[in-house]
MARDREN-645635 format. One record per residue (C-alpha): residue number from 1; x, y, z. Coordinates in Angstrom, 2 decimals, padded with zeros to 5 digits. Example, Ala and Ser with C-alpha at 12.3 -4.5 7.8 and 13.67 -1.06 7.14 Angstrom:
BEGIN
<1,<012.30,-004.50,007.80>>
<2,<013.67,-001.06,007.14>>
This chain:
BEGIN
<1,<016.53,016.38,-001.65>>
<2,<017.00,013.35,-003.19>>
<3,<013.67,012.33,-006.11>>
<4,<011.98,009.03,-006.97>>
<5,<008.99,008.64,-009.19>>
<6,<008.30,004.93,-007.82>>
<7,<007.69,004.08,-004.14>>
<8,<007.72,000.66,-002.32>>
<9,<006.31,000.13,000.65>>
<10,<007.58,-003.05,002.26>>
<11,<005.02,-005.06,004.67>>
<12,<005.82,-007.79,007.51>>
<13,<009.12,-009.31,006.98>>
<14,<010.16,-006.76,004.39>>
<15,<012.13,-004.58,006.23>>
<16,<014.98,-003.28,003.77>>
<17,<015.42,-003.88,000.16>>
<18,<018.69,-005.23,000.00>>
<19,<018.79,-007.32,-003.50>>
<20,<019.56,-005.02,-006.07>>
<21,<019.47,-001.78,-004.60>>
<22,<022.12,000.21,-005.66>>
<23,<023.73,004.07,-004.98>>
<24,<021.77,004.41,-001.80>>
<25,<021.15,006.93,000.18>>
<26,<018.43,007.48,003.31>>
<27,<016.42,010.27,004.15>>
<28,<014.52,011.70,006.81>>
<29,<011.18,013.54,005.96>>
<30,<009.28,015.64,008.30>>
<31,<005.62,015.94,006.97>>
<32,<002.92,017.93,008.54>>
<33,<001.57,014.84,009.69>>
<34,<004.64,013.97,011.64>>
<35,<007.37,011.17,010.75>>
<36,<007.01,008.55,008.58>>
<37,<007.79,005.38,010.04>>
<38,<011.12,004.97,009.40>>
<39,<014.21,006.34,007.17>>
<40,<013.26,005.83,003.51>>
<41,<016.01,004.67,001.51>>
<42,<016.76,005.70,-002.17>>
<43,<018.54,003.81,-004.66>>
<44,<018.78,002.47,-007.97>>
<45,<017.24,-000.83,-008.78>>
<46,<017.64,-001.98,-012.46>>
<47,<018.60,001.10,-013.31>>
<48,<015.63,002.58,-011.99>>
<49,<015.42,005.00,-009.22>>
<50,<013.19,003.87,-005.88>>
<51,<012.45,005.09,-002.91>>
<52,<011.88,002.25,000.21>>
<53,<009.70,002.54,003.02>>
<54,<009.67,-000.10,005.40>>
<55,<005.69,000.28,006.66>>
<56,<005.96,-001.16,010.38>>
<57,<009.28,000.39,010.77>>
<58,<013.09,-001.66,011.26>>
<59,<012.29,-004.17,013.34>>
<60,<008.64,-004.09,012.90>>
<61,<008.01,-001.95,015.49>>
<62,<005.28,-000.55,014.64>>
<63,<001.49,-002.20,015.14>>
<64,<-001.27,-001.62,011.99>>
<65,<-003.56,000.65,014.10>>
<66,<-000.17,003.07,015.11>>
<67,<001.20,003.15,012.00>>
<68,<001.35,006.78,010.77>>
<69,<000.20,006.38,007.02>>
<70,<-000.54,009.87,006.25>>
<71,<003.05,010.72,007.06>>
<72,<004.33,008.31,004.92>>
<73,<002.09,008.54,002.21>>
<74,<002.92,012.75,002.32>>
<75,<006.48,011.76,002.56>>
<76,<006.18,009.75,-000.53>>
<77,<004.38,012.64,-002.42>>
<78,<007.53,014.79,-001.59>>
<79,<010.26,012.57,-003.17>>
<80,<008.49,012.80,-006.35>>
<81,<006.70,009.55,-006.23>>
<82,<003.82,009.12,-008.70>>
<83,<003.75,004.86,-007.89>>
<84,<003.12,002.72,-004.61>>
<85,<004.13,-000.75,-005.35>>
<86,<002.71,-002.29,-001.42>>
<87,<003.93,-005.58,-000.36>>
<88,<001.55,-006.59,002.49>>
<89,<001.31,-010.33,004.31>>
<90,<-002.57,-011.68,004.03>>
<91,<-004.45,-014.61,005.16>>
<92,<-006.78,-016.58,002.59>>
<93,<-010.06,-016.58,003.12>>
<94,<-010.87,-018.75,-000.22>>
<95,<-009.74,-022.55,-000.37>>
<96,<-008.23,-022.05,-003.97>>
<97,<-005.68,-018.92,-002.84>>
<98,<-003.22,-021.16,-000.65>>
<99,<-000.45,-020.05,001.33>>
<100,<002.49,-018.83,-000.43>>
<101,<000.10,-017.64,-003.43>>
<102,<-000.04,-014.21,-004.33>>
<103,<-003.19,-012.15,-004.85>>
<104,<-002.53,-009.03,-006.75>>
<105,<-006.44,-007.32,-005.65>>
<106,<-008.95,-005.33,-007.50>>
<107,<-011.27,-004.12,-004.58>>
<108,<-011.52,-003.44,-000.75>>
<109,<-013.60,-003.82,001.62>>
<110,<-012.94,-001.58,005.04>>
<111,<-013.54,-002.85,008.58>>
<112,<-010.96,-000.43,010.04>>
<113,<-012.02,002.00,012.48>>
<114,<-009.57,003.85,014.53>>
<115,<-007.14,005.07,011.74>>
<116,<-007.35,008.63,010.20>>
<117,<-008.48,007.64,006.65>>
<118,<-007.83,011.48,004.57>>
<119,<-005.70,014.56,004.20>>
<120,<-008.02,016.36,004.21>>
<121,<-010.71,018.53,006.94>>
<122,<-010.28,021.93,009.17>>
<123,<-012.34,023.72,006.02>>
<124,<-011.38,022.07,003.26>>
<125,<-013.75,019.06,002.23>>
<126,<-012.67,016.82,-001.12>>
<127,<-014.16,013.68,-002.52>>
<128,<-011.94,011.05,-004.53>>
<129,<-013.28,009.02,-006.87>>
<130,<-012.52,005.20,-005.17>>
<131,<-014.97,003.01,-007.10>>
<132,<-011.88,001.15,-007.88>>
<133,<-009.22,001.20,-005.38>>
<134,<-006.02,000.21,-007.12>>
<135,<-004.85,001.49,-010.11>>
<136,<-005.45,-000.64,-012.53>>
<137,<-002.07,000.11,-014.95>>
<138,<000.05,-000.53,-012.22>>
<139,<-001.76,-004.05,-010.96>>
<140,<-001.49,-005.24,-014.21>>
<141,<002.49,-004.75,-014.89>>
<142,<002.61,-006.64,-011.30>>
<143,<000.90,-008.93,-012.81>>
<144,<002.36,-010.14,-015.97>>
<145,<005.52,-009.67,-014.15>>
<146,<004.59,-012.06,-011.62>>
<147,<003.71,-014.71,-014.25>>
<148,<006.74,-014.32,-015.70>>
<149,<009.07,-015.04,-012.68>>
<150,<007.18,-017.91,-011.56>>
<151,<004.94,-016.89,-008.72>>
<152,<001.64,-018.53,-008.60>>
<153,<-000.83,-015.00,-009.17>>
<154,<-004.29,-014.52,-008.95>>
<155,<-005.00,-011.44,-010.53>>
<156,<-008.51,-009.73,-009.00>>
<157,<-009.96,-010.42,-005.87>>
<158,<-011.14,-008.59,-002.54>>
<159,<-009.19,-007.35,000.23>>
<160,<-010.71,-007.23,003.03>>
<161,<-008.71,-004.55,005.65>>
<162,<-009.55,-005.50,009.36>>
<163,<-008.24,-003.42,012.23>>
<164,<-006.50,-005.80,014.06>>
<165,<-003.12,-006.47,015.93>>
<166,<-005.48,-009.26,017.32>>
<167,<-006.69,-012.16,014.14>>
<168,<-010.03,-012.37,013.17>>
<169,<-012.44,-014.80,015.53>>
<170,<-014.04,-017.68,013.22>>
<171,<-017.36,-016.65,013.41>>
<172,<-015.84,-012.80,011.43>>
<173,<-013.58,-015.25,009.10>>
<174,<-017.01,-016.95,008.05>>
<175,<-018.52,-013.79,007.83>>
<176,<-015.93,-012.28,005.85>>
<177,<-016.01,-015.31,003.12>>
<178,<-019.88,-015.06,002.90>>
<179,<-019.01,-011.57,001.88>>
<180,<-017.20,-012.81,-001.45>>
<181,<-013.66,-010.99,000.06>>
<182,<-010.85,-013.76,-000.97>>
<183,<-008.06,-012.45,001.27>>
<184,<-008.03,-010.57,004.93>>
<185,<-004.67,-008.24,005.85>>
<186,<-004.44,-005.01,008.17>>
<187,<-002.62,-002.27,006.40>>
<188,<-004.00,-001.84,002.62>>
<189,<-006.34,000.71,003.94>>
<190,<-006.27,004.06,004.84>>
<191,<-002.79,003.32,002.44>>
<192,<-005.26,003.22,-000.70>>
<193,<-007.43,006.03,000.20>>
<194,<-004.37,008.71,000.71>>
<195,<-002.50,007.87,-002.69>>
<196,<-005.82,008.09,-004.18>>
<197,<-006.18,011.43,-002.81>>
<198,<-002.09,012.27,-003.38>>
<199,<-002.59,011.32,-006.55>>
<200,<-000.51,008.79,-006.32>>
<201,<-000.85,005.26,-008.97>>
<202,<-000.95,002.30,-006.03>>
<203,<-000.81,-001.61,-006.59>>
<204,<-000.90,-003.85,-003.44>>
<205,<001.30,-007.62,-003.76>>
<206,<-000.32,-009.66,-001.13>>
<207,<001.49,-012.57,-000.05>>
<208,<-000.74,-015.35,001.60>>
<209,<000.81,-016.42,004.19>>
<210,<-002.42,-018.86,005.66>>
<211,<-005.53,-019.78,005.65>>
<212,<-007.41,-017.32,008.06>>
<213,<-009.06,-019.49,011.23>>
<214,<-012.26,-020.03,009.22>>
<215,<-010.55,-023.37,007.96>>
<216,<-010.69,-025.40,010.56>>
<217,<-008.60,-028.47,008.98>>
<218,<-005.87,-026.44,009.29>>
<219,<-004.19,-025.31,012.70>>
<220,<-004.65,-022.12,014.16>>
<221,<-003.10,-019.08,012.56>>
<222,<-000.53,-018.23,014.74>>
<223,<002.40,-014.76,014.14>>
<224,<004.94,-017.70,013.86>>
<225,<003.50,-019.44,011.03>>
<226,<002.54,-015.90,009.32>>
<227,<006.23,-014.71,009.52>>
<228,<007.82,-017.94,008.56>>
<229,<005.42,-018.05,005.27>>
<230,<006.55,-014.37,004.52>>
<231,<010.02,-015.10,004.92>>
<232,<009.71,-017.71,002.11>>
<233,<008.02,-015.24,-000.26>>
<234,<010.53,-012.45,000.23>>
<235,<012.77,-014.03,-003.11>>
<236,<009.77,-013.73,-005.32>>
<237,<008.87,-010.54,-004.13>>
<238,<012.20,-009.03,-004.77>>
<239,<012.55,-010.61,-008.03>>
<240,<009.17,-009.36,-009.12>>
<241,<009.92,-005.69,-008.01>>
<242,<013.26,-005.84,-010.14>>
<243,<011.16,-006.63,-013.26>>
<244,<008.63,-004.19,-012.66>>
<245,<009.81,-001.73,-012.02>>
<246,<011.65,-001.05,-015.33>>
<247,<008.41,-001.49,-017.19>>
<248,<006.29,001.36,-015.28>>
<249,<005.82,004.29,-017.97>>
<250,<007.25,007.66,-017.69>>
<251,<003.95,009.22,-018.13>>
<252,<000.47,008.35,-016.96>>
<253,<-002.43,008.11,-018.35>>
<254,<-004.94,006.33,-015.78>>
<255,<-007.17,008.40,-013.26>>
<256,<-005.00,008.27,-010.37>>
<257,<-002.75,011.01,-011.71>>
<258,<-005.87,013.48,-011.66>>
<259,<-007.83,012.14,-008.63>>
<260,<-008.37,015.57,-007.23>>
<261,<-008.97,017.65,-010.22>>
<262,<-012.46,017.50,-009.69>>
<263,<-012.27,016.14,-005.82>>
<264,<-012.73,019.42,-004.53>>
<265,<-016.16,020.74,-003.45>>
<266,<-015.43,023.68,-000.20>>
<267,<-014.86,027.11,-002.80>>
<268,<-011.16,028.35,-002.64>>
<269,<-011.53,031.39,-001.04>>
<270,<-013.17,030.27,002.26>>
<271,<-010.20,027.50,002.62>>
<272,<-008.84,028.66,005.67>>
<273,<-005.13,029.73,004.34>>
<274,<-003.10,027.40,006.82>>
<275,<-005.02,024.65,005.16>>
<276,<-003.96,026.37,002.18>>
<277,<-000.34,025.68,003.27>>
<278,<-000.36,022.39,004.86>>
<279,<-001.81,020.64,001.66>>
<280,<000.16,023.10,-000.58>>
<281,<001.76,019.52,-002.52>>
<282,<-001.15,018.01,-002.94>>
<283,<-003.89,020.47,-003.70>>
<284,<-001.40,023.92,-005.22>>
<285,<-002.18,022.50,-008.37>>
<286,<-006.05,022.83,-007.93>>
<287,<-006.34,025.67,-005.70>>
<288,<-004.35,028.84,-004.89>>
């Protein structure tokens, strides 16, 4: 099967990489947690070799709540990835990140609640280390590289991950900025949490694409004015993922890469063996 040590994981209006990508080739994986959301595509970008998942499927076809992120997160893992570049669409919820800015985050905060959020379970209990959600190598190559092509960055910042399909109501907007969170999306958790426990190095671009309802000088967010904004940010995104990824190192030396190592807590020999099996890639390093 075809390998990839970097991973991008395309949001809202990102639905194929189709600047730069060269040698192609799409694959199918089946996971034990059932197909990813759509064919991931392969190919060399700058030289580079990258594997594309489009996150709501072809079409966006799939809704935040449905999407099924442990599949594609496992599916990742297989390929060989070791990095999750995320492109995600956002809405501001701080006056000085305007639409068509680009928040590269430092923390979450998680207000999902009907999304299964770990690997792991059935016998076999772990605890990753999340005090600091994105890896923190990774967000700052995004971020010089974003500088550098032109995009207007803020580097640091809170994520707040609602639930949705539906937009926030003002009275959670206000909430949510009283909170200190400077932007609100749907889909950079459980994402975060599962390459955390994968292993996996993960950086989240989020594209503003409004000012969430709590601004009431502005008109109401609507799906139309959210995709439009996207569309017009697809260009930088491209042209920052063509940069960066030629600068991510061969080896790693941040935290992510040994998440688990000391994650696990339920003693090896009661691990129920088809446990054992099913989480063979991400835990056969830790526990045989």
């Amino acid at each position: 099967m075809a390998k990839a040590k970097i991973g991008v994981i395309g949001g809202s209006g990102l639905y194929e990489m189709e600047e730069g990508l060269t040698n192609t080739e799409e694959v199918w994986v089946s996971t034990p947690f059932g197909q990813p959301s759509d064919v991931i595509t392969i190919g060399d970008l700058e030289g580079t070799r990258v594997a594309f998942l489009p996150r709501h499927g072809k079409g966006h076809r799939i809704s935040p709540t449905e999407l099924p992120i442990r599949a594609n997160i496992y599916a990742l893992k297989s390929l060989g990835v070791e990095w999750i570049i995320s492109i995600s669409a956002a809405g501001s919820l701080k006056e000085e990140i305007h639409p068509l800015d680009l928040l590269i985050p430092d923390q979450l905060i998680d207000r999902t609640r009907s999304r299964a959020n770990t690997f792991f379970g059935d016998g076999l209990v772990a605890h990753v280390g999340f005090a600091d959600p994105f890896c923190p190598a990774l967000s700052q190559i995004l971020n010089q590289t974003a500088k550098e092509v032109g995009a207007n960055v803020h580097y640091g910042g809170t994520y707040l991950v609602m639930e949705g399909p539906p937009f926030s109501t003002r009275a959670e907007s206000n909430l949510y900025r009283s909170w200190g969170a400077s932007v609100i999306g749907m889909t950079a958790l459980p994402e975060a949490k599962l390459a955390r426990e994968a292993e996996i190095c993960y950086a989240t671009l989020a594209f503003v694409t409004d000012y969430d309802c709590w601004r009431e000088a502005t008109e109401i967010v609507t799906i139309e004015m959210v995709i439009d904004n996207l569309q017009r940010n697809i260009d930088m995104s491209q042209k920052i993922l063509k940069k960066a990824v030629t600068r991510i190192p061969e080896k790693r030396e941040c935290q992510c890469a040994t998440a688990l190592q000391h994650a696990i807590v339920t003693a090896p020999e009661i691990i129920p063996v088809s446990v054992k099996e099913k989480l063979h890639l991400l835990i056969g390093k830790y526990v045989q």
